[in-house]
N, C-alpha and C positions, 0 to 999 in steps of 0.2 A: 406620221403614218402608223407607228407600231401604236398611237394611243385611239385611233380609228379603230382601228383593229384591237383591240379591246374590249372598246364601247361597244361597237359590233358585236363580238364574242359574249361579254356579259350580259347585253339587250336579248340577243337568242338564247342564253342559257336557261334565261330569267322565264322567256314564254316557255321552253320547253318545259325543265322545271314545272311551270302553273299547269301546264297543258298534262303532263302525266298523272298530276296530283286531282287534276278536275274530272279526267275520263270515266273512273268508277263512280264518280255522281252522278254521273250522265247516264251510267249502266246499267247503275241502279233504279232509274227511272223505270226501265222495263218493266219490271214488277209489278208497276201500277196501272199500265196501259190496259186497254178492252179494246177500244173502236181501232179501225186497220187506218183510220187517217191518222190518230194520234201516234199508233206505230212509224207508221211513213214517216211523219214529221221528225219525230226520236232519233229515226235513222240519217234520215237528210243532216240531220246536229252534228250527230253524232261522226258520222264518215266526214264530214265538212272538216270539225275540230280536227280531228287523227289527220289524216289526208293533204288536205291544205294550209291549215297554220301547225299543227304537232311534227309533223311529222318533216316539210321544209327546214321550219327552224333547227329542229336537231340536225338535219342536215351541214346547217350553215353553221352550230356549236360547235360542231365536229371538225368541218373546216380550217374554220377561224381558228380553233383552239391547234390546227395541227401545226397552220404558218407559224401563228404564236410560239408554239415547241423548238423552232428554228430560227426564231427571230430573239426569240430572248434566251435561247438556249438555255432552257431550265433540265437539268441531267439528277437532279435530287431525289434521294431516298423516299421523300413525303408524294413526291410528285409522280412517282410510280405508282403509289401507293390508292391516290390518286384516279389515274389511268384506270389502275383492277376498278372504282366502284363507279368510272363513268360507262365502262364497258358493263359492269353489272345494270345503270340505267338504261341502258341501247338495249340489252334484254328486255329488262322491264317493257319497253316503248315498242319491241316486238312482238311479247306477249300479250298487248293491248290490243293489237292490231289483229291478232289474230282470233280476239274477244270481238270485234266488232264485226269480222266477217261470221263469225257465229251466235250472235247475240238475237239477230234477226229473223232466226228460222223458226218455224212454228214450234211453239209449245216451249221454245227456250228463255233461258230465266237466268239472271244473275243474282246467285246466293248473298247475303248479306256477309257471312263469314268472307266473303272471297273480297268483296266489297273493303272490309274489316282492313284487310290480310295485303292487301295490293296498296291501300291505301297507306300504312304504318311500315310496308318494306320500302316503298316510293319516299317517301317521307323521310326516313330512318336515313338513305343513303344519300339522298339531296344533304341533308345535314351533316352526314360524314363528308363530303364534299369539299362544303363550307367552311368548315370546321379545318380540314387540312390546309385548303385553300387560305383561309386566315389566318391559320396559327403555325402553318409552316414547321412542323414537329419535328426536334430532332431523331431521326428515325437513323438507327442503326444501318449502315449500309449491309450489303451481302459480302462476304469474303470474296477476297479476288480470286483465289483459288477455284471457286465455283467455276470460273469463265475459261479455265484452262482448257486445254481438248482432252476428251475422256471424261471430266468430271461429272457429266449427266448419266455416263455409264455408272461411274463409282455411284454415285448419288440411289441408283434405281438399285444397283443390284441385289438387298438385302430383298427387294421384294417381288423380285422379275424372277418368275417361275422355271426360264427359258437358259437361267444362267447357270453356269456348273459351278460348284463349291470348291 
């Protein structure tokens, strides 16, 4: 069961992944359009990919990936670490989204820099991903101290305005 659940898990990473990496090509198309059918068509692609294949599968990433968390009980340093830059994609994958409900209004244009920019941060953190995911790093845990009660007070207060000397 837990190797279903896997294969599962990696087959949706695998499309989301493609799918976030492909959007800004898609967006970039814009640029080039004139006639309102070839827009229309752009758009139908475009909301299609996000919508119905990007946006499900990260759904079922996320899922899968959560049983997995409980099923193989992974509690590691690397695998937190982890976490921060799948939560960092989910951003990404909402900022996209929020590109396609504005992409299509008249006179809107997606910049090449942005293009550039989305493309190499998407990129950059799928690879830190992989990269932990493979290499398993030993990664210094946090002090246990941290998790005691009070510690997020000591932690903040050099810099909490609110606090008395």
């Amino acid at each position: 069961m837990t190797e279903l659940l896997k294969a599962v898990h990696i087959a949706a990473i695998s499309v989301w992944c493609a799918g976030l990496l492909c959007l800004p090509s898609l967006y970039i198309q814009r640029r080039a359009i004139i006639l309102r059918d070839d827009l229309h068509r752009l758009q139908k692609i475009v909301r299609y990919a996000y919508i119905a294949v990007v946006s499900p599968l990260a759904f079922i990433a996320v899922a899968s990936g959560t049983v997995l968390v409980f099923t193989e009980q992974t509690f590691a340093p690397w695998f937190a670490l982890k976490l921060a830059f799948v939560g960092l994609m989910a951003f990404f994958h909402v900022l996209m989204g929020l590109v396609v409900i504005r992409l299509f209004r008249e006179g809107e244009n997606y910049p090449i820099w942005r293009f550039a920019l989305a493309t190499v941060l998407t990129g950059s953190t799928i690879t830190c991903i992989l990269w932990l995911v493979l290499a398993k790093p030993d990664i210094p845990s946090l002090s246990e101290d941290i998790f005691r009660p009070g510690a997020l007070q000591d932690l903040v207060a050099p810099i909490n305005p609110w606090t008395t000397p």
